[in-house]
Biopython code that builds the backbone (N, CA, C, O; Angstrom):
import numpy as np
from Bio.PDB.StructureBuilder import StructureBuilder

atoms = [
    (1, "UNK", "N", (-30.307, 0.865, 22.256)),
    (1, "UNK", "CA", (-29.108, 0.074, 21.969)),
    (1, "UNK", "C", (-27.966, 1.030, 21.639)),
    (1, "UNK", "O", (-28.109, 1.635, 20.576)),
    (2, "UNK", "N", (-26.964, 1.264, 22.274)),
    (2, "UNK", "CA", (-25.692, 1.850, 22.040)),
    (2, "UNK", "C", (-24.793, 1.749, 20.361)),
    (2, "UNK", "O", (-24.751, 0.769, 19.617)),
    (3, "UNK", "N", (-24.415, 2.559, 20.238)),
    (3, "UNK", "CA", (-24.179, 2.688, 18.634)),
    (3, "UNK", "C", (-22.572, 2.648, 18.656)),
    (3, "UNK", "O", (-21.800, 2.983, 17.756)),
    (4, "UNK", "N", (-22.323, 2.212, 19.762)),
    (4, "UNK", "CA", (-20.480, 1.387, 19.145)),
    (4, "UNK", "C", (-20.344, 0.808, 18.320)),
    (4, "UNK", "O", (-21.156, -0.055, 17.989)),
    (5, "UNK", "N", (-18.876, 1.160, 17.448)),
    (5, "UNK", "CA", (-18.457, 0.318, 16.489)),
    (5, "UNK", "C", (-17.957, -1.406, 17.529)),
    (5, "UNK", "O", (-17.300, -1.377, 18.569)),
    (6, "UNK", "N", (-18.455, -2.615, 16.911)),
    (6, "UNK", "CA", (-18.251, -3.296, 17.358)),
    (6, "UNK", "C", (-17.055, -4.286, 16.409)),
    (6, "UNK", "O", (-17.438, -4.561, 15.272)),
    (7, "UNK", "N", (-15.983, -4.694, 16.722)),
    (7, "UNK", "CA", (-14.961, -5.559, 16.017)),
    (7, "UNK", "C", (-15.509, -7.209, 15.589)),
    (7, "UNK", "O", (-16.637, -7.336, 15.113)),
    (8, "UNK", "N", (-14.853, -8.104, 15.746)),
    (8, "UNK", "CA", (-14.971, -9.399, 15.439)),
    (8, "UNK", "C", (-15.379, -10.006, 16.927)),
    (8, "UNK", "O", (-16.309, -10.669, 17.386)),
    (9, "UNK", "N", (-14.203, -9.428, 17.400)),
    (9, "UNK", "CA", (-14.926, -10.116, 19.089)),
    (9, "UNK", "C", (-15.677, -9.905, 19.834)),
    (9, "UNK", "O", (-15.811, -10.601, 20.840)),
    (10, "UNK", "N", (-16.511, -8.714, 19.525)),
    (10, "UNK", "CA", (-17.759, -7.876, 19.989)),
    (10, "UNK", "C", (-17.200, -7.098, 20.978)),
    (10, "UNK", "O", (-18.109, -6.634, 21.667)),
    (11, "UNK", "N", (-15.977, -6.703, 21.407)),
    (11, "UNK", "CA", (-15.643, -5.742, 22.008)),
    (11, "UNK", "C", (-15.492, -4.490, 21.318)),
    (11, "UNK", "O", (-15.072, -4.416, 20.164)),
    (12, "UNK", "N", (-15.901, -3.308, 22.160)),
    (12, "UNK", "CA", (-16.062, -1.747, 21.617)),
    (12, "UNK", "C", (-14.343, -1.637, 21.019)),
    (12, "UNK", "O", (-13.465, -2.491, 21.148)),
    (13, "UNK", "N", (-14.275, -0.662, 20.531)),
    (13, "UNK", "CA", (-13.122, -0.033, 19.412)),
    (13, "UNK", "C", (-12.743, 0.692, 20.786)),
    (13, "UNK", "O", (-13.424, 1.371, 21.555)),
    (14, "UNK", "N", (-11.383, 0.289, 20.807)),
    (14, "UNK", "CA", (-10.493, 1.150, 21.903)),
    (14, "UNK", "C", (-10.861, 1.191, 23.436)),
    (14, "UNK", "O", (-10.343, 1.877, 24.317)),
    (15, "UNK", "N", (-11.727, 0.423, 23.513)),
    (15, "UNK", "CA", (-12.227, 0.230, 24.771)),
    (15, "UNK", "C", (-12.371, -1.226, 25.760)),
    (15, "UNK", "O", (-12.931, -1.504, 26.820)),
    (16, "UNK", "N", (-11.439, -2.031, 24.650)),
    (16, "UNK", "CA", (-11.070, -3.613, 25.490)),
    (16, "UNK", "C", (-10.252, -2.893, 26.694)),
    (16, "UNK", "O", (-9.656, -1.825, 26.834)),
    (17, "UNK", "N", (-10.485, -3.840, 27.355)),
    (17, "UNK", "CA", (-9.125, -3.846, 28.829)),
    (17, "UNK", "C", (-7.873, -4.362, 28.346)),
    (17, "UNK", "O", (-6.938, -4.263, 29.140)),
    (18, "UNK", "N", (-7.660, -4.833, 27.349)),
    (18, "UNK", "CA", (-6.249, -5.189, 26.658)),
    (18, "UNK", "C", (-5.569, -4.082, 26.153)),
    (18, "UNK", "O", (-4.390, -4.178, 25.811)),
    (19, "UNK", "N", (-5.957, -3.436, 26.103)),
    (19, "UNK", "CA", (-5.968, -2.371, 24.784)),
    (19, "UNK", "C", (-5.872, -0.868, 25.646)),
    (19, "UNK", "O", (-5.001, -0.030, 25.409)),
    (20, "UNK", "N", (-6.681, -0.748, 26.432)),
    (20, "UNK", "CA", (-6.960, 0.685, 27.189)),
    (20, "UNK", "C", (-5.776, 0.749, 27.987)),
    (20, "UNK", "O", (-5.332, 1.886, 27.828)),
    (21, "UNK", "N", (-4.988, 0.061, 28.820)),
    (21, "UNK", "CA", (-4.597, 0.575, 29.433)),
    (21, "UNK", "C", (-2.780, 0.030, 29.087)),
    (21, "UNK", "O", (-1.814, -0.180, 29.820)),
    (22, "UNK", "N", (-2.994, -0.029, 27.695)),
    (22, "UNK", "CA", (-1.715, -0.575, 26.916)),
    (22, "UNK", "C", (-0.516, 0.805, 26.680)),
    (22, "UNK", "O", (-0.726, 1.723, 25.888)),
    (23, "UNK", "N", (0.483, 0.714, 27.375)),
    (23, "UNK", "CA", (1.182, 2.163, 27.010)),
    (23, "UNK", "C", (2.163, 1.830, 26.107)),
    (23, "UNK", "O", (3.085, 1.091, 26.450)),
    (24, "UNK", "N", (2.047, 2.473, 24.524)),
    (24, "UNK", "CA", (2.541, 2.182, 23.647)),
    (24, "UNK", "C", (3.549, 3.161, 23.233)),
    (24, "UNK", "O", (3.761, 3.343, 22.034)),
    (25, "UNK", "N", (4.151, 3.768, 24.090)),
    (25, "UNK", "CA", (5.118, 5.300, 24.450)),
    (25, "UNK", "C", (6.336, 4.140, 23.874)),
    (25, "UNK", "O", (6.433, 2.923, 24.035)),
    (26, "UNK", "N", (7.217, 5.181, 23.112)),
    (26, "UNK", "CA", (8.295, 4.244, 22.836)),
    (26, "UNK", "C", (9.427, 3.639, 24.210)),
    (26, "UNK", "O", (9.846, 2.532, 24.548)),
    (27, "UNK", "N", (9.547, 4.633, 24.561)),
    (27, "UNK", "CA", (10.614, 4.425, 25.882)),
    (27, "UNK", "C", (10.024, 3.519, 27.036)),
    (27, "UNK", "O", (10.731, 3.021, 27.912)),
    (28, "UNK", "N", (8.441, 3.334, 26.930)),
    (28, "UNK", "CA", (8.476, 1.968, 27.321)),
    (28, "UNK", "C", (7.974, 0.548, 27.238)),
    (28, "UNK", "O", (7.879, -0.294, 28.131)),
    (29, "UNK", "N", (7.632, 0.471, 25.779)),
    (29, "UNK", "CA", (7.462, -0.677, 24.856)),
    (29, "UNK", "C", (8.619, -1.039, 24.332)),
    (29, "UNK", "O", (8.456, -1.941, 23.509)),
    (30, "UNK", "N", (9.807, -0.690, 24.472)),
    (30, "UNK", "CA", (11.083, -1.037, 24.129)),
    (30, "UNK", "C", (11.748, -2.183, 24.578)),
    (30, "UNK", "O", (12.176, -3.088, 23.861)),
    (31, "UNK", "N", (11.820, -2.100, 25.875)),
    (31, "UNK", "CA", (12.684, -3.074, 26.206)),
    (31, "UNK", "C", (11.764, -4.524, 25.993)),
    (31, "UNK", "O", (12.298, -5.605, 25.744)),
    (32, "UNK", "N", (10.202, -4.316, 26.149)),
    (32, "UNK", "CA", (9.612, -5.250, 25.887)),
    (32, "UNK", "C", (9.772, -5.780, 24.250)),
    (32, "UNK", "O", (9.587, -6.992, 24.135)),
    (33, "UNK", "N", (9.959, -5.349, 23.495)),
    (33, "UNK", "CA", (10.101, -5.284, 22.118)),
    (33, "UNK", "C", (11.584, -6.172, 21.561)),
    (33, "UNK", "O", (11.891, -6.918, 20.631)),
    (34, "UNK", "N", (12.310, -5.489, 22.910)),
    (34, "UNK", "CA", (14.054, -6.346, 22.319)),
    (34, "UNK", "C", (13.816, -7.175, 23.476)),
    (34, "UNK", "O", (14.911, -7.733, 23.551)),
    (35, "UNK", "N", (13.210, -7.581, 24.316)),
    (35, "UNK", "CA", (12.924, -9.202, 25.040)),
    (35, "UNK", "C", (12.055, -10.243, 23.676)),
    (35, "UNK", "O", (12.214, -11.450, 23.493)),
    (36, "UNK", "N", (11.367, -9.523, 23.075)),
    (36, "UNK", "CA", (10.929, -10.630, 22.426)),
    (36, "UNK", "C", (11.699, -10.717, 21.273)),
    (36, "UNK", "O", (11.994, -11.807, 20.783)),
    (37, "UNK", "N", (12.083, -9.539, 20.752)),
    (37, "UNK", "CA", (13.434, -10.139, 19.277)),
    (37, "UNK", "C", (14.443, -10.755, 19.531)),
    (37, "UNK", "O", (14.984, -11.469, 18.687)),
    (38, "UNK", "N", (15.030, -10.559, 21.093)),
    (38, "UNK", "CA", (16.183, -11.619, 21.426)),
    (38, "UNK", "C", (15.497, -13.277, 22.043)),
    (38, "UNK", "O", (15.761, -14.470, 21.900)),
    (39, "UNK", "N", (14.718, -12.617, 22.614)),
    (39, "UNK", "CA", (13.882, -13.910, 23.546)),
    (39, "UNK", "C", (13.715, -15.164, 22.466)),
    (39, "UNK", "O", (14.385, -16.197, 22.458)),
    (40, "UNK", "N", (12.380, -14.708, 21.337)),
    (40, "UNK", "CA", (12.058, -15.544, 20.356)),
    (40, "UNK", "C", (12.506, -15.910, 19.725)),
    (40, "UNK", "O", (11.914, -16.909, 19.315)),
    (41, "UNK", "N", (14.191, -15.565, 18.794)),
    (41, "UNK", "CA", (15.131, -16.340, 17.891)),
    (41, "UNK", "C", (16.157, -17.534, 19.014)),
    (41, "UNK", "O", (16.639, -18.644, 18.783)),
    (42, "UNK", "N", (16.160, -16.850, 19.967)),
    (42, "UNK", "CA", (16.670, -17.942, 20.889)),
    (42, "UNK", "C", (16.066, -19.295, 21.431)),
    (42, "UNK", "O", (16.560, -20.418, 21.329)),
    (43, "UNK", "N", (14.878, -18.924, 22.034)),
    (43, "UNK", "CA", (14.059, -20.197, 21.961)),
    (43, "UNK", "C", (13.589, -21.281, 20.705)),
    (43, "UNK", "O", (13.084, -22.404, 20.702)),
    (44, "UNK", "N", (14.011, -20.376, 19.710)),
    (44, "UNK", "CA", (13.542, -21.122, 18.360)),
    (44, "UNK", "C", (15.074, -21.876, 18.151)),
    (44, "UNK", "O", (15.176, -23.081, 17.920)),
    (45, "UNK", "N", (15.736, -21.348, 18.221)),
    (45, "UNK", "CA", (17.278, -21.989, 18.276)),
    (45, "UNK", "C", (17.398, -23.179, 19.314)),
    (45, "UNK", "O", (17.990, -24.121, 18.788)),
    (46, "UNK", "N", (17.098, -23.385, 20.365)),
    (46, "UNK", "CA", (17.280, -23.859, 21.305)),
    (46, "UNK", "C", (16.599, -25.311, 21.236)),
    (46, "UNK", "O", (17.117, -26.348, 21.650)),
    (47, "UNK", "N", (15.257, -25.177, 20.593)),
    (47, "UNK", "CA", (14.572, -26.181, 20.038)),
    (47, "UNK", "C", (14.953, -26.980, 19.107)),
    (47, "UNK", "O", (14.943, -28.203, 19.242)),
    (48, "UNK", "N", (15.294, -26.432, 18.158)),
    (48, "UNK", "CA", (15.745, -26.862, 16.829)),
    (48, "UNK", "C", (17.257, -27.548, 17.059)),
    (48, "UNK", "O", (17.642, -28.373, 16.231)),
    (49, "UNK", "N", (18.009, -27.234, 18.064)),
    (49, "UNK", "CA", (19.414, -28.142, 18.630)),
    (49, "UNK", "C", (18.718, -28.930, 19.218)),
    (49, "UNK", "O", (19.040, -30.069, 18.878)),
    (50, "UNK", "N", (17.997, -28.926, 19.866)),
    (50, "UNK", "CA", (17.524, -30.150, 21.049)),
    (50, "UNK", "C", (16.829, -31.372, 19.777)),
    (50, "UNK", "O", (17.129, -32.565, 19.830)),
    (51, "UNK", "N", (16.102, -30.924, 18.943)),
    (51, "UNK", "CA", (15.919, -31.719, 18.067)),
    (51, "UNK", "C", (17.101, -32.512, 17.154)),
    (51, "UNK", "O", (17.341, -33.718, 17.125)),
    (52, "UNK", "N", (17.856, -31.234, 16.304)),
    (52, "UNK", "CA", (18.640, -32.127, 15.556)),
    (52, "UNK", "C", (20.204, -32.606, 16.028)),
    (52, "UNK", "O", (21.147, -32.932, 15.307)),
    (53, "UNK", "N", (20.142, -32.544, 17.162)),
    (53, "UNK", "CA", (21.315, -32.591, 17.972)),
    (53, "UNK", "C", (21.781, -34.481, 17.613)),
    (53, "UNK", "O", (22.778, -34.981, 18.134)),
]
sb = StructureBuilder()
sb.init_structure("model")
sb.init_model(0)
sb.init_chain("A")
sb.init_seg("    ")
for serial, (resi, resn, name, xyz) in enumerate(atoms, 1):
    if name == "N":
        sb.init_residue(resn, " ", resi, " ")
    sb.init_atom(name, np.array(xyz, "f"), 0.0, 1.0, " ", f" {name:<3s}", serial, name[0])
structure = sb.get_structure()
């Protein structure tokens, strides 16, 4: 039996496919980073007019 650390989801430590081939380099997790800080206060805005409009 293999002696990986195993997490909660029983996938190996650093070795999900989510995870491995994730490039977390700043120059290009960035723009993804300010799509979701502009993206997500906007859609939350957008909702919240459509409601109390």
């Amino acid at each position: 039996m293999p002696t990986a650390q195993t997490t909660t989801s029983g996938t190996r430590d650093a070795q999900s496919t989510s995870y491995s081939n994730l490039d977390t380099k700043g120059d290009h997790i960035m723009p993804y980073l300010l799509g979701w800080l502009l993206g997500v206060p906007l859609i939350v805005l957008v909702i919240l007019y459509l409601i109390f409009h």
